[in-house]
C-alpha positions as CSV (number, residue, x, y, z in Angstrom):
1,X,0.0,0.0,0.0
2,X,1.6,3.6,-0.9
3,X,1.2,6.2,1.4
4,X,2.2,9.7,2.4
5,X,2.7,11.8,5.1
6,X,4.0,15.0,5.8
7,X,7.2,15.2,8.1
8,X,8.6,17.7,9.9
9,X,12.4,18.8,10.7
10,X,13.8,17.9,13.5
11,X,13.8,15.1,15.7
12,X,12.1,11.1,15.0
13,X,8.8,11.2,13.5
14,X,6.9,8.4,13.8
15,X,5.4,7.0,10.5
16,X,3.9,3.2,11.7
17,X,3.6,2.2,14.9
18,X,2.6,-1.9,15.3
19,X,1.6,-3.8,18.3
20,X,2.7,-7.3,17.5
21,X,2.4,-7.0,13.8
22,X,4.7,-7.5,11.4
23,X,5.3,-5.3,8.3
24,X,8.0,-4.4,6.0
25,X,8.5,-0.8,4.2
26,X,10.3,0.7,1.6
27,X,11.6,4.2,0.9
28,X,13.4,6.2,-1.3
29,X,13.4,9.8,-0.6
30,X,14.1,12.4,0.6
31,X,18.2,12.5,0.3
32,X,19.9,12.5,3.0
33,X,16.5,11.2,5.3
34,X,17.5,8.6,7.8
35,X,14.6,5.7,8.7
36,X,15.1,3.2,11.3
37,X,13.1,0.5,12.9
38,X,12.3,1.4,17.1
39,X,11.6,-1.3,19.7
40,X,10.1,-0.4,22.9
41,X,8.2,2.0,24.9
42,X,9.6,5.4,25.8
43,X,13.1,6.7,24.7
44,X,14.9,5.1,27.7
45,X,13.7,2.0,27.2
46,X,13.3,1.3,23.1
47,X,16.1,0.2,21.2
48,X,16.9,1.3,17.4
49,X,16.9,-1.6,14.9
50,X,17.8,-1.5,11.1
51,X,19.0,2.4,10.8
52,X,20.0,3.4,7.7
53,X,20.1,6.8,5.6
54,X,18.3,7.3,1.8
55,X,20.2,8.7,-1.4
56,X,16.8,10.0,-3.2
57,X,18.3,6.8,-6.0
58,X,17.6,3.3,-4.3
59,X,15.2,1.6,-2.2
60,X,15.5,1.1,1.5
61,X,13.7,-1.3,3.4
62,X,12.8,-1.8,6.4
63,X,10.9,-5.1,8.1
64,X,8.8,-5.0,11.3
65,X,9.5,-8.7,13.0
66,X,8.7,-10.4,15.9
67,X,10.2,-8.1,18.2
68,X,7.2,-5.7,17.5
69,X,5.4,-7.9,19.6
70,X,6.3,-5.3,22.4
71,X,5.8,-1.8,20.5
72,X,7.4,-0.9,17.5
73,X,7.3,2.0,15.4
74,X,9.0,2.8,11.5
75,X,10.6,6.1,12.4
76,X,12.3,8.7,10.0
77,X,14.3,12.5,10.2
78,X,14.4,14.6,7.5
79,X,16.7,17.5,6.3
80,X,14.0,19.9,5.7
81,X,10.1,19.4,5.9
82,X,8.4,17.2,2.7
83,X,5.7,15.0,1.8
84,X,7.0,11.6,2.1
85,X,5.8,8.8,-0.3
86,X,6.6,5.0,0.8
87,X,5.4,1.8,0.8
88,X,3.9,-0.2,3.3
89,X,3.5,-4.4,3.1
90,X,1.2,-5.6,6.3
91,X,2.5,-9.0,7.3
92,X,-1.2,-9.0,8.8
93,X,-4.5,-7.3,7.4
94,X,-4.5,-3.8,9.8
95,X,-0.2,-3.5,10.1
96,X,-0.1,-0.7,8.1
97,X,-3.1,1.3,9.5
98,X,-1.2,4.2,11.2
């Protein structure tokens, strides 16, 4: 499923977030964004997972496992505030529902 979302400068946006779901998503752009994969509840507590920065060229993916059955959330940071366009594969009917 494609989607889109406006993202903000500055600090971890959350795109997906997935209670014990599993998903995978791809990206391309924006240049320069970074995505990564969080695990847990709260800042202290979460752990980063799969982190890895776009070149506007090739796909990145990212894949929601079985450690989401805790809380996990696709995350991404932007140079500059955009509109966003990725992709989004449920590994259940309602993963990608965020």
């Amino acid at each position: 499923m494609i989607k889109t979302r406006f993202v903000e400068v500055g600090a971890w946006r959350t795109l997906e977030a997935f209670w014990g779901r599993k998903a995978r998503a791809v990206f391309r752009r924006p240049a320069r964004a970074q995505i990564k994969v969080r695990y847990g509840n709260g800042w202290r507590l979460g752990t980063d997972s799969q982190e890895q920065t776009l070149d506007g060229l090739h796909a990145k993916e990212l894949q929601v496992g079985s450690a989401s059955l805790l809380y996990a959330r696709i995350q991404m940071m932007v140079p500059r505030s955009t509109e966003v366009t990725y992709e989004c594969y449920p590994g259940s009917p309602d993963a990608c529902v965020a």
